[in-house]
N, C-alpha and C positions, 0 to 999 in steps of 0.2 A: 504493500500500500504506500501512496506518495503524500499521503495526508500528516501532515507535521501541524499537531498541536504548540501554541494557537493560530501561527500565520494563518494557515487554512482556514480559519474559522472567520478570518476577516471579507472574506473572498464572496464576491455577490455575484454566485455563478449558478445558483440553482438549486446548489448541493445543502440538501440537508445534514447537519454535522452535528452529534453526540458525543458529548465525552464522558466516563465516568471515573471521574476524580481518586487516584489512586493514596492510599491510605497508609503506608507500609509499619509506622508509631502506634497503631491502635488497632486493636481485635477487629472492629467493623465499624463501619462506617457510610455512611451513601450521602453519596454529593455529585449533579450530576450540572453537565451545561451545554443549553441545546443553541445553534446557531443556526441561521437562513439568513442568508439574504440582508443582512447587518440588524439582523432580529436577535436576540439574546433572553435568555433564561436561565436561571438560576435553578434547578429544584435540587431541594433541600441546600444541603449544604456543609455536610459533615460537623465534625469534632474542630476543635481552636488549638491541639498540641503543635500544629507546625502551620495554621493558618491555611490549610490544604486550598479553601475556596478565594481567600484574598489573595494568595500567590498568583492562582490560575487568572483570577480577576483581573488583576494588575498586569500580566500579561497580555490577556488578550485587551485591554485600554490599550497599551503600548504598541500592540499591531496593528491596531484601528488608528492610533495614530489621531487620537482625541483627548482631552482635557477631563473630560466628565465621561465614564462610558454608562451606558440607561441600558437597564434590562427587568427583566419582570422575576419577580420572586415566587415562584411555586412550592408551596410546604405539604408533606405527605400528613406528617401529625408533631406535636411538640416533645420529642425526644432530643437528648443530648447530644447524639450521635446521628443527627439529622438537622438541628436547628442552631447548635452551639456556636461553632465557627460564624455564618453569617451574624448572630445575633451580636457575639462582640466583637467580632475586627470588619467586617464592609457594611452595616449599616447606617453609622454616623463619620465614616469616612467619606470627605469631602469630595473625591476623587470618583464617586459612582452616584447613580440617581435610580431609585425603583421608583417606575411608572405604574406597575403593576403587582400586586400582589394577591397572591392566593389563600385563604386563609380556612383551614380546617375545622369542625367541628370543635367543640366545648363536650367535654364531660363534666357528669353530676356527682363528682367522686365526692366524699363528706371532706368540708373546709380543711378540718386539721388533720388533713389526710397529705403528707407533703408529694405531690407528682408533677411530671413536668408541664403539662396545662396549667398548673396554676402558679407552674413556677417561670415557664420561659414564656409565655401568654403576652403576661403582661409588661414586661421587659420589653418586646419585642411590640408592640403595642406603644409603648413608651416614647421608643425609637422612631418610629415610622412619625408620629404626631410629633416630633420637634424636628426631624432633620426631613421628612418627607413628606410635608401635607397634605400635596394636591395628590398623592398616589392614589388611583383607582383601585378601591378593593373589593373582591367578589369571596361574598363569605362563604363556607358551603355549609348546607347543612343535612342533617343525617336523610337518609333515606328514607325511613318509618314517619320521617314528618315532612318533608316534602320531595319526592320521586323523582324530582325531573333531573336531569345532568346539564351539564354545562357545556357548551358548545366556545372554543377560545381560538381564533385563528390568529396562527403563526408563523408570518412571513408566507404565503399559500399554502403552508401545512393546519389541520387542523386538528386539535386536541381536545378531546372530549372529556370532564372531568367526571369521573366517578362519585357521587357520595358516600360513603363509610353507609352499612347497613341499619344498624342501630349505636343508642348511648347506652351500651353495658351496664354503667354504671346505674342508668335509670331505669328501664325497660326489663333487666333482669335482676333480681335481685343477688348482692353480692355474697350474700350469706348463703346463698342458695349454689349458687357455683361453688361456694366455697366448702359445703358438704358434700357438693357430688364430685368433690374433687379436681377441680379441674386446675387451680392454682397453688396445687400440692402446697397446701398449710391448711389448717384450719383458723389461722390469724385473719383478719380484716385488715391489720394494721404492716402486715409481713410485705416488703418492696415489691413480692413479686406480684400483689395485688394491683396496683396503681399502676406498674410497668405493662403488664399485659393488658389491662382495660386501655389504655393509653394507645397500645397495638393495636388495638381492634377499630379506635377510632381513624386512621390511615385512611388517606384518599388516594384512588387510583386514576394515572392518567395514561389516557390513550393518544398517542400519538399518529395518525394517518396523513401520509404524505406517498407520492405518484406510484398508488395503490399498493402500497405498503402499509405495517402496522407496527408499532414497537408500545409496549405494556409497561408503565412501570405502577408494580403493586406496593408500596413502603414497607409497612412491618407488621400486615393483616397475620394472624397466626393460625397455624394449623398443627396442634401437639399430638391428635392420638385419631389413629385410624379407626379407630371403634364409634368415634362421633362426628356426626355428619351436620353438625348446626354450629361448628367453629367458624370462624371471620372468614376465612380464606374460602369456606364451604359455602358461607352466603353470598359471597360476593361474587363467586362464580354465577353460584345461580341464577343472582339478579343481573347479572350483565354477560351472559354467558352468550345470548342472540348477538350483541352490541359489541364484544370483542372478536369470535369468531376466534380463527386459528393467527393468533399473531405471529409475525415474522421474529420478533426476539422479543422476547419477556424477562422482567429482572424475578428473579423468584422471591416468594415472600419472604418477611423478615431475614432478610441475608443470604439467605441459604444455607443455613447454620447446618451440622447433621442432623440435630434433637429435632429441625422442624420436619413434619409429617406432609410436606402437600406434594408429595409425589405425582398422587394421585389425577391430583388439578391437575395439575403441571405438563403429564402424559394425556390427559383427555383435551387441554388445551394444543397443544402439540406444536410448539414452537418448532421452528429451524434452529435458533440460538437460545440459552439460557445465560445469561448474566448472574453471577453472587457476586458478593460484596463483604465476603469474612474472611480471614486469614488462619481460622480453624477451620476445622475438618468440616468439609463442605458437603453438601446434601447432593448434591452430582455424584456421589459414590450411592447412597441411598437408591437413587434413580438409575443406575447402570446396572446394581445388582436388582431391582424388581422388574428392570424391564432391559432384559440383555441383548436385544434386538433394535434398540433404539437409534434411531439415526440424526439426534440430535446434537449440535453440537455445543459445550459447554467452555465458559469463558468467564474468568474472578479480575476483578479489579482491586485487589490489596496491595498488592506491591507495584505494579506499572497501571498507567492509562490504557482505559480500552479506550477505542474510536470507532463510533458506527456512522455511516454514511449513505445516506439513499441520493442516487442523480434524479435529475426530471424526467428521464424516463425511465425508473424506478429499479434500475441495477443498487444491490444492496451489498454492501461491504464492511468488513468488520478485521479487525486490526487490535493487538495489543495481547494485555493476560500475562498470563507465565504458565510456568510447570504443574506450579504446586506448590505448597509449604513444606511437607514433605514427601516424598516422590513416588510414585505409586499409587496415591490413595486419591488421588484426583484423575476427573477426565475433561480436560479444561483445554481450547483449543488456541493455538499462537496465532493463527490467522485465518481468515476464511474468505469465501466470496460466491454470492448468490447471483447470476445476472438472466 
């Protein structure tokens, strides 16, 4: 591939251009930045240990070869390892301008409950009303209370937002999950409470551009094959007509091993699969249930991937590595669909 991040990114040629932001300091991480046509987006945004999206950022200003570069801020859900980095190094930096933002659902988790909706919310919330006032913001809100999606065009590509299915926190009760097991504690008050509702509230965005599709799902979860009413299970189901078989999809929450959406995963049937962890990746889980698989899988931990669609819809993908350790992955150095 002759695609060199970020020059290329600056280029008003047609090409649609992905990056997802390589992480190599932290377990996981998803920060990604989509470019057309001198269209920019930001979604999420990873962790703040090495500034991963303000590097990139400042980059690609400097190939653009502008003073302020403006681009729109897309958020999956308020995690640390999604919202962190933007929230404190490029939002009150003078040097960028968000036109756009995305802004995910609210959970009803109880006040003195500490999670990252009520902790990077408002923060980020804060920022946006002093250094960026007139930014246009489209809130989404859950499914269960209003169904419709989002229609956002980007540069001639159009991205369709997903809404998160319900507010766990409200809709189910948390006591009730929490004897049928499913956040392995019986505590209310235990991290992995707030971290997993938090997951669940995740917006998914669809990306279609010259008849392609690329999926990105944040950190919907899917723990245990025996139940079929987890986030990853709804979400399919609710938008299962409206995604179809995408061309590359990021797999949910990372594609840690522990997560269970195999399943999805193989019924949606990508050509590419994206993770985003530097542990043992759920591409081993998927190779051994389905050993026939003709998919091909690609991690963004340690190097940038680069995916690419032309205007007439040749799709290309670029980047990855081996593996963390060698063997246990099935992750591809480069590919190309035309």
């Amino acid at each position: 591939m002759s695609s060199v991040f970020p020059q290329d990114f600056t280029l008003r040629d047609g090409v649609l251009r992905i990056v997802s932001l390589a992480h190599p300091e932290v377990t996981k991480s998803d920060g990604f930045i989509f470019a057309l046509d001198g269209h920019y987006i930001l979604h999420d945004g990873g962790m703040t240990k090495t500034s991963f999206a303000l590097e990139a950022l400042l980059k690609l200003r400097e190939a653009a070869g502008v003073e302020v570069l403006h681009f729109d801020w897309f958020i999956s859900h308020y995690h640390v390892d999604h919202v962190c980095g933007p929230m404190e190094c490029v939002i009150r930096d003078p040097r960028f301008a968000i036109d756009t933002v995305v802004l995910p659902p609210h959970n009803a988790l109880p006040e003195d409950m500490p999670h990252g909706d009520s902790k990077y919310s408002p923060k980020i919330e804060a920022a946006l009303r002093e250094c960026h006032p007139n930014v246009k913001r489209i809130e989404v809100h859950y499914h269960s209370n209003d169904p419709s999606t989002i229609l956002y065009n980007f540069g001639g590509a159009e991205i369709e937002i997903l809404p998160p299915d319900t507010d766990w926190a409200r809709d189910r009760e948390l006591r009730e999950l929490i004897a049928n097991g499913y956040f392995d504690t019986d505590n209310i008050y235990d991290p992995k409470v707030p971290t997993s509702v938090g997951n669940t509230a995740s917006v998914w965005y669809l990306i279609r551009y010259a008849g392609r599709k690329i999926l990105f799902t944040g950190d919907s979860m899917k723990r245990t094959r025996g139940i079929t009413e987890e986030s990853v299970d709804r979400m399919w189901a609710l938008y299962k007509d409206t995604i179809g078989s995408p061309d590359v999809a990021k797999w949910p929450h990372h594609g840690q091993a522990r997560d269970n959406a195999d399943l999805v995963m193989h019924e949606m049937d990508p050509d590419y699969i994206l993770t985003t962890t530097n542990c043992e990746s759920a591409s081993v889980r998927y190779a051994e249930a389905f050993p026939d698989h003709k998919t091909r899988f690609f991690n963004s931990a340690e190097s940038d991937v680069i995916i690419e669609v032309t205007p007439v819809g040749a799709l290309e993908v670029s980047g990855g590595f081996e593996g963390v350790n060698p063997g246990e992955y099935y992750i591809m150095t480069s590919g190309k669909i035309k």
